[in-house]
C-alpha positions as CSV (number, residue, x, y, z in Angstrom):
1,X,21.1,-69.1,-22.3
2,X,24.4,-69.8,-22.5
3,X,24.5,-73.4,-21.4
4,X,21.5,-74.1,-24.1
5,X,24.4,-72.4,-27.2
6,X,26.7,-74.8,-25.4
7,X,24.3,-77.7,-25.5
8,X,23.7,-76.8,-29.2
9,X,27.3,-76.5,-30.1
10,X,28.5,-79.9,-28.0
11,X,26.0,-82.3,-29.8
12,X,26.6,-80.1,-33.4
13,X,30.6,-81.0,-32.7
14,X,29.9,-84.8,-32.4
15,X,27.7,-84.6,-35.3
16,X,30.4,-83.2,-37.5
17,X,32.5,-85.8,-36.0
18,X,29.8,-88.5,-37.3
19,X,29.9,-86.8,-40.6
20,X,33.8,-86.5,-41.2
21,X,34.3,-90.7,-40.3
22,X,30.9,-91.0,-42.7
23,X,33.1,-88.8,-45.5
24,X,36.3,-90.9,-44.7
25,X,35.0,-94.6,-45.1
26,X,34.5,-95.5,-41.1
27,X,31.1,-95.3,-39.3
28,X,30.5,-99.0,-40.5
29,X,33.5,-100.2,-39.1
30,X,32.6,-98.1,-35.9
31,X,29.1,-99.7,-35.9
32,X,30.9,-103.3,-35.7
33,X,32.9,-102.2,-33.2
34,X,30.7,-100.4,-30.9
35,X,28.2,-103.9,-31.4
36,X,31.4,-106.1,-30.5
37,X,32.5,-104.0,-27.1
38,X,28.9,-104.0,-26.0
39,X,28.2,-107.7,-26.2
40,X,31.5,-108.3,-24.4
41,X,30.4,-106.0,-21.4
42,X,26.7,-107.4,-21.7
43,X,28.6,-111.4,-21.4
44,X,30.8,-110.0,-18.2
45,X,28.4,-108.7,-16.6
46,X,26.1,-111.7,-16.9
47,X,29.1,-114.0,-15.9
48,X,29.2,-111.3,-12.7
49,X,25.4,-111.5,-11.8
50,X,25.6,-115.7,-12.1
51,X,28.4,-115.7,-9.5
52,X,27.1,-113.2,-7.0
53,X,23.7,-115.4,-7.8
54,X,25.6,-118.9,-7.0
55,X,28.6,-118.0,-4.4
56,X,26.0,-117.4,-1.2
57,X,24.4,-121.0,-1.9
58,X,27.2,-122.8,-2.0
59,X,28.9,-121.6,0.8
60,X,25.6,-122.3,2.9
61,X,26.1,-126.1,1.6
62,X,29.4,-126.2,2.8
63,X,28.7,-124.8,6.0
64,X,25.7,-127.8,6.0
65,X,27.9,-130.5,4.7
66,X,30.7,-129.7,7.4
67,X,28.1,-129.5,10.4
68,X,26.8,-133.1,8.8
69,X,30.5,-134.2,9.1
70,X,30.9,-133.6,13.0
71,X,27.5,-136.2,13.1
72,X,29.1,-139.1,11.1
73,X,30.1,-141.7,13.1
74,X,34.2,-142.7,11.6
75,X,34.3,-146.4,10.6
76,X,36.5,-148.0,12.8
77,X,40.4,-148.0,11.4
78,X,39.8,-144.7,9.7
79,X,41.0,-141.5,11.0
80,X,40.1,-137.9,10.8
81,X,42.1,-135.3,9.6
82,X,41.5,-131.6,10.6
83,X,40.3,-129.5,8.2
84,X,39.3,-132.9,5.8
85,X,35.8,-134.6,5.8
86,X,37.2,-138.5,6.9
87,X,34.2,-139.9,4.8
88,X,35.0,-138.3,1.5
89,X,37.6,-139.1,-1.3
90,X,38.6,-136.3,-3.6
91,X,35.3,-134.7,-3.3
92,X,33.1,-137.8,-3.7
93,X,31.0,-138.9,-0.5
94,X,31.0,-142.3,1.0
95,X,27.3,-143.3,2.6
96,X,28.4,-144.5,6.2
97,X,27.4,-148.2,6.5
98,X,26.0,-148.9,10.4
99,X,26.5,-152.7,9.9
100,X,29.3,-154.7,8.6
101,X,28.9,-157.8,6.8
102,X,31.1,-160.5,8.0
103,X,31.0,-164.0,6.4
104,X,30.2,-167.1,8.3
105,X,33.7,-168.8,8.9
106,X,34.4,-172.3,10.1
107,X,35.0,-172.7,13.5
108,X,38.2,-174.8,14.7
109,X,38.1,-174.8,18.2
110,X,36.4,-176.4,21.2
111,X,34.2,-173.9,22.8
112,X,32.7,-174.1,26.4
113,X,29.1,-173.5,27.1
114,X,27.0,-173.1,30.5
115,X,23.9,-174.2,30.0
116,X,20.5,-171.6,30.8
117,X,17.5,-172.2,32.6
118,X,15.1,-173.0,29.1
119,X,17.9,-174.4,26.9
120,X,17.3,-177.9,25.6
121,X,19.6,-179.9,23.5
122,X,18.0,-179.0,20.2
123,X,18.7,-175.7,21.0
124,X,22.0,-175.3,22.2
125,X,22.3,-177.7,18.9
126,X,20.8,-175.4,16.5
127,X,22.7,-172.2,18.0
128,X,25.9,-174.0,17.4
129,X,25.0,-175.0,13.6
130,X,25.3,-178.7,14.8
131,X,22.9,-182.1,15.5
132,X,21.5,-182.8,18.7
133,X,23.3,-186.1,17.9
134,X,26.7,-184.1,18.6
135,X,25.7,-182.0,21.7
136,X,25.0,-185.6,23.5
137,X,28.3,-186.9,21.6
138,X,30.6,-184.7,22.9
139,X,29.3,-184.5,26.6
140,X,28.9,-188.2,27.4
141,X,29.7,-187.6,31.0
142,X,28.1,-184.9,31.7
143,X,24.3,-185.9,29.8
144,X,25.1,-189.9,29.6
145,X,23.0,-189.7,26.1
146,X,20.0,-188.4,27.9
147,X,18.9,-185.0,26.4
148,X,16.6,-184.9,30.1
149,X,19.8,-184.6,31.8
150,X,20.4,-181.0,30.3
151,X,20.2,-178.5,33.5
152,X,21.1,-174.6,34.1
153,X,24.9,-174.5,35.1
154,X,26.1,-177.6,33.2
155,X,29.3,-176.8,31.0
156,X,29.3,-178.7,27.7
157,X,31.6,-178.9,25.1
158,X,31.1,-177.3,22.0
159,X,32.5,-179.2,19.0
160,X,33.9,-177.4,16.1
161,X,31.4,-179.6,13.7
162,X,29.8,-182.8,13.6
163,X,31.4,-185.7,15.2
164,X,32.4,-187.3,18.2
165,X,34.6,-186.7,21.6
166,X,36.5,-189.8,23.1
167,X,39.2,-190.4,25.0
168,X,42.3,-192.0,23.2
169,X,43.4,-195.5,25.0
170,X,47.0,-197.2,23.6
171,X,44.9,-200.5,24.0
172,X,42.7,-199.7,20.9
173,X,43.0,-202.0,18.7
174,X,44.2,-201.1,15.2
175,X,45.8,-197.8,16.3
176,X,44.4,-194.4,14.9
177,X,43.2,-196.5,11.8
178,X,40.7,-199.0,14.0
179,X,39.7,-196.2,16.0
180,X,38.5,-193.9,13.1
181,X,36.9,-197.1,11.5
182,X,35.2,-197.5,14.9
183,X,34.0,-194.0,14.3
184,X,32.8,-194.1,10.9
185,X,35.3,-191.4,10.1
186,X,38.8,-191.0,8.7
187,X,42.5,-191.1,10.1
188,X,43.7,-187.9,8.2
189,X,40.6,-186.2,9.2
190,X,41.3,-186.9,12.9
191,X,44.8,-185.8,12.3
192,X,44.3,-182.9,10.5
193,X,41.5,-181.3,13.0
194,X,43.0,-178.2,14.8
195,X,41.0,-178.5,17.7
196,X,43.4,-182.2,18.5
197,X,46.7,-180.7,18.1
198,X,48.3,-183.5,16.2
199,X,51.0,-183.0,14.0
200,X,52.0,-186.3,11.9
201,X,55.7,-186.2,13.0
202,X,55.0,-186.4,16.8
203,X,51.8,-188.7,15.9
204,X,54.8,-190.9,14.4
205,X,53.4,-194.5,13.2
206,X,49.6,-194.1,13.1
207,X,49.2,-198.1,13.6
208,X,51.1,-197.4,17.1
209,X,50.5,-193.9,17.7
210,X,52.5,-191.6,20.2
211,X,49.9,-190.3,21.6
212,X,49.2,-190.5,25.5
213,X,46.7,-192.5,27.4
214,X,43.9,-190.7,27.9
215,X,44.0,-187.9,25.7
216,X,40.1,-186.6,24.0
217,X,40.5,-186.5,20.5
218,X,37.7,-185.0,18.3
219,X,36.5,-187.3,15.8
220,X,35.0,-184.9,12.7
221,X,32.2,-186.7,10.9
222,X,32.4,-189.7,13.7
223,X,29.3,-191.2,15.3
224,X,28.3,-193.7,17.4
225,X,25.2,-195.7,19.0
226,X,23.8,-193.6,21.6
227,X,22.7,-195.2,25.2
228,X,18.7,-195.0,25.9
229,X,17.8,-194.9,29.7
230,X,14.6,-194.4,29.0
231,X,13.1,-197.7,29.2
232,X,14.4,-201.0,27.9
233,X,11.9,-202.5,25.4
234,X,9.4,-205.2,25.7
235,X,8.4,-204.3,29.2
236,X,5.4,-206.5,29.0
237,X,3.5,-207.9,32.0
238,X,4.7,-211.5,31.5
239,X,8.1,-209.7,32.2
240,X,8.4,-206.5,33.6
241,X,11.0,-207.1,35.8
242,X,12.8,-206.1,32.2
243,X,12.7,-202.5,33.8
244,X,14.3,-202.9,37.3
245,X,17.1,-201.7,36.2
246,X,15.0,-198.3,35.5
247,X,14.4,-197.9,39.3
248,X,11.9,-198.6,42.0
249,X,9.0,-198.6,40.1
250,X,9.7,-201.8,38.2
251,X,6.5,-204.7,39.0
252,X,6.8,-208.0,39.6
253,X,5.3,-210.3,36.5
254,X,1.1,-210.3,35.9
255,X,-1.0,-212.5,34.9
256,X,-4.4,-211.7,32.6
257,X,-5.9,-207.9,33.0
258,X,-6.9,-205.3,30.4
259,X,-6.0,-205.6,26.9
260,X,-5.7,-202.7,24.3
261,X,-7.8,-202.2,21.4
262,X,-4.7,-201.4,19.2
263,X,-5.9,-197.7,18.5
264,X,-4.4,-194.7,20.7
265,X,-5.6,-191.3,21.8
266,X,-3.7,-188.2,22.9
267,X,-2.7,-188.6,26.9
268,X,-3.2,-185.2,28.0
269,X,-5.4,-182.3,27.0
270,X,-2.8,-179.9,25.2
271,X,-2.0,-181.7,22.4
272,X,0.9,-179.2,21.5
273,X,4.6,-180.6,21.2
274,X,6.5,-178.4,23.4
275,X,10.7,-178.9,23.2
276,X,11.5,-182.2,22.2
277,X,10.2,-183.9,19.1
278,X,10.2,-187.7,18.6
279,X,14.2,-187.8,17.0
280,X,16.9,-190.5,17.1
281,X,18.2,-188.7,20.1
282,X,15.1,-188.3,21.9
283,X,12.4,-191.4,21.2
284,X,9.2,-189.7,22.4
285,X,7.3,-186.4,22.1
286,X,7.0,-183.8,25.0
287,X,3.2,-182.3,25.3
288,X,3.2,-179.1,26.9
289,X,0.9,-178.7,30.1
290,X,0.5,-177.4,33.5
291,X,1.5,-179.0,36.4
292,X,-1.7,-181.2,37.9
293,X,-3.5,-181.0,34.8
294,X,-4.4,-184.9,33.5
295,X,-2.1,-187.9,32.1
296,X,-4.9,-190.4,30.6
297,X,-3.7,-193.9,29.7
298,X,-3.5,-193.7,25.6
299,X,-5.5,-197.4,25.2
300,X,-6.2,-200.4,27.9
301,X,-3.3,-202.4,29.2
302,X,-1.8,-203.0,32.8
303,X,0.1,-201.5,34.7
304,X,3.9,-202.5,34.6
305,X,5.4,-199.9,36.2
306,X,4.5,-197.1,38.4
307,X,7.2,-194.7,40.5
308,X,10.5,-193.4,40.1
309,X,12.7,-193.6,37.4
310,X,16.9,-193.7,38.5
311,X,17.8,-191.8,35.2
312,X,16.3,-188.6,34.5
313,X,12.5,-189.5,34.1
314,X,11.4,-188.6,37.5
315,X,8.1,-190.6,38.6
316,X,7.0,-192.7,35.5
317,X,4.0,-195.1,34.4
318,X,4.0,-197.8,31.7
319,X,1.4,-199.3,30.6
320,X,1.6,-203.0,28.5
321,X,-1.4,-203.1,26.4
322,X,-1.0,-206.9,26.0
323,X,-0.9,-207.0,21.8
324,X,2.7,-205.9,21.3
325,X,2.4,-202.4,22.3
326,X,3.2,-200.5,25.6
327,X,3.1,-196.5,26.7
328,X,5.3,-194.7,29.0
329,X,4.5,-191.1,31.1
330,X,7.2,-189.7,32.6
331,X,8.1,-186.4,34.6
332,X,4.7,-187.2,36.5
333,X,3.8,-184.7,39.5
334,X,1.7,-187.7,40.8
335,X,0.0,-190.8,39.8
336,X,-2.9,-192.8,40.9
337,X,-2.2,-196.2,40.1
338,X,-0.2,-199.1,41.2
339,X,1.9,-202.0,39.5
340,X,-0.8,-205.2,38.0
341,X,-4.2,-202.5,37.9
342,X,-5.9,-202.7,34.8
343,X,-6.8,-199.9,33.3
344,X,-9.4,-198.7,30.4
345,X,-8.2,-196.4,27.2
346,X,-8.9,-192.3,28.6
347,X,-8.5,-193.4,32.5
348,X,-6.6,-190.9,34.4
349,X,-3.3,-192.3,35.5
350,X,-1.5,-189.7,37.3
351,X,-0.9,-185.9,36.6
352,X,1.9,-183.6,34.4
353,X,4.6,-182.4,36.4
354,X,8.2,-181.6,36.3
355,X,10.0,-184.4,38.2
356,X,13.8,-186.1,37.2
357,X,15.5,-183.8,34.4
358,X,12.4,-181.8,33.2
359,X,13.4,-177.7,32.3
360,X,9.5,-177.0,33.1
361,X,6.2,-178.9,33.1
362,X,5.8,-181.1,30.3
363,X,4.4,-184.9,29.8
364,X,7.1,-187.3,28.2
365,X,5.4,-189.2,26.1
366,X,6.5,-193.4,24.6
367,X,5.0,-196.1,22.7
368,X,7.2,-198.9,22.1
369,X,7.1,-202.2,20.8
370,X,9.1,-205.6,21.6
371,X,11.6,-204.1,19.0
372,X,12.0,-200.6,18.2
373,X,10.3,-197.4,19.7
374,X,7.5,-195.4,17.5
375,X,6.7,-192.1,16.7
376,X,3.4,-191.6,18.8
377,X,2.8,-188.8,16.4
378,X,2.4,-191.2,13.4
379,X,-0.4,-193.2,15.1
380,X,-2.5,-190.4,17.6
381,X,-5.5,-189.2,15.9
């Protein structure tokens, strides 16, 4: 009963309270105030709620973000710092880059390379950004001009670019001048070419050059005629002793026999160029074959030679078709016919092989005239 009167008298206290402030002037200024002090505890305690929301997030990111750190693999020249993410700067990450992007720069020096069992010299050539031209060029004594001279364990010189490597001899005529002219190419270019070593004050008088007997100089830009051992031209059968100098095989001189139609057909089956295409370095095509599969004589003729060839061509057969034209087949496994036989166009002759300086079994493939040699692609059906 009594805490009911006290209940009573409590809220009848505070209502005279309300009534005296009414009396006075200052419940509005109570109302604003009482409005004012509860937004500011309603905007706290939102501001309290969004960080207790937001703190456990982020600090499950960073825990993620440092785990992801230990995974990164450092760029090379950068270093880590404890406690500091290496691949971040102020706060903003930096995408690791696995590859590196280097430009293509020139190269100056003479590089050695051993040759591998399936290189050719239109490879090696294009690896090195250069002509087959300059792979023959700058190896004279090694591959004597002859592309079929290219084995496994040869070491050729690499030039920097395209030119020529000769030996300098103080009995050139014209000094440096005659012997860039003799080149194609220029003094100051010969001069100037790291890979020779020159410096104009010890080079002195370039008409009378100090520089020793001997010495290889790299000619930038330089060529030259190069040296066919293939087969001399105009091997006909009124002369093929022409082609003793080729080897054994050579015939001695024929009178009458077959005589071409002046048409040609492919000599083997595959009619695939395989490794060497018909090029100023290399005057033929190579057909890709088996060993023992068929050679067949590309259009009548006679035989004017039939055995082994001295520089690289291993047993070889010519054929003179007796109106201007004759064939060649070299790297032969065999062959079935003998110097002054006629023959008719799509006779067998022999078979592919890999004789003489052959990387694998192929059939070298010639038609040449009294004056140049042709591209047997450019007249083959």
């Amino acid at each position: 009963m009594n805490f009911m009167d006290n209940g009573k008298g409590s809220r009848g206290l505070f209502a005279q309270f309300m009534d005296v402030l009414l009396s006075i002037g200052l419940g509005e200024w109570m109302l604003r105030a009482g409005t004012t002090i509860l937004s500011v505890v309603m905007i706290g305690v939102v501001i309290w709620l969004a960080q207790a929301y937001y703190a456990q997030p982020a600090k499950a990111g960073s825990a993620a973000q440092a785990s992801a750190t230990e995974a990164v693999v450092v760029v090379e020249g950068i270093d880590n710092v404890p406690g500091q993410n290496a691949n971040t700067f102020d706060g903003i990450p930096r995408v690791a880059q696995p590859y590196t992007t280097i430009p293509t720069r020139p190269r100056q020096e003479i590089v050695e390379y051993i040759v591998v069992d399936g290189d050719t010299v239109f490879g090696i050539a294009d690896k090195f950004g250069l002509t087959p031209e300059t792979v023959l060029w700058g190896n004279y004594n090694v591959l004597l001009d002859n592309p079929h001279s290219l084995s496994a364990g040869q070491e050729l010189l690499i030039l920097p670019s395209d030119g020529v490597y000769w030996q300098w001899l103080s009995a050139n005529k014209g000094g440096l001048p005659g012997f860039a002219k003799f080149f194609g190419a220029n003094v100051d270019d010969i001069l100037n070419a790291p890979a020779n070593n020159l410096a104009l004050t010890a080079v002195g008088d370039i008409n009378n050059p100090n520089i020793a007997d001997g010495t290889w100089l790299f000619v930038p830009g330089g060529r030259r005629e190069l040296i066919s051992w293939s087969a001399p031209l105009g091997v006909t059968r009124d002369n093929p002793a022409s082609a003793r100098v080729l080897g054994p095989g050579a015939c001695d001189a024929v009178s009458g026999g077959a005589v071409g139609y002046g048409t040609f057909i492919w000599p083997a089956n595959d009619h695939f160029v395989s490794g060497y295409g018909f090029s100023e370095v290399h005057r033929g095509i190579d057909l890709a074959g088996n060993t023992g599969e068929a050679v067949y004589a590309t259009d009548a003729g006679v035989i004017v030679y039939a055995g082994w060839n001295n520089y690289g061509y291993g047993n070889m057969v010519m054929i003179d078709h007796g109106n201007g034209f004759q064939s060649l087949y070299a790297h032969l496994s065999a062959y079935n016919v003998g110097c002054g036989q006629s023959v008719g166009q799509g006779d067998v002759i022999g078979a592919i092989g890999s004789t003489g300086n052959s990387s694998g079994s192929h059939l070298h493939f010639e038609i040449l005239s009294a004056s140049t040699k042709i591209n047997p692609i450019d007249v083959l059906p």
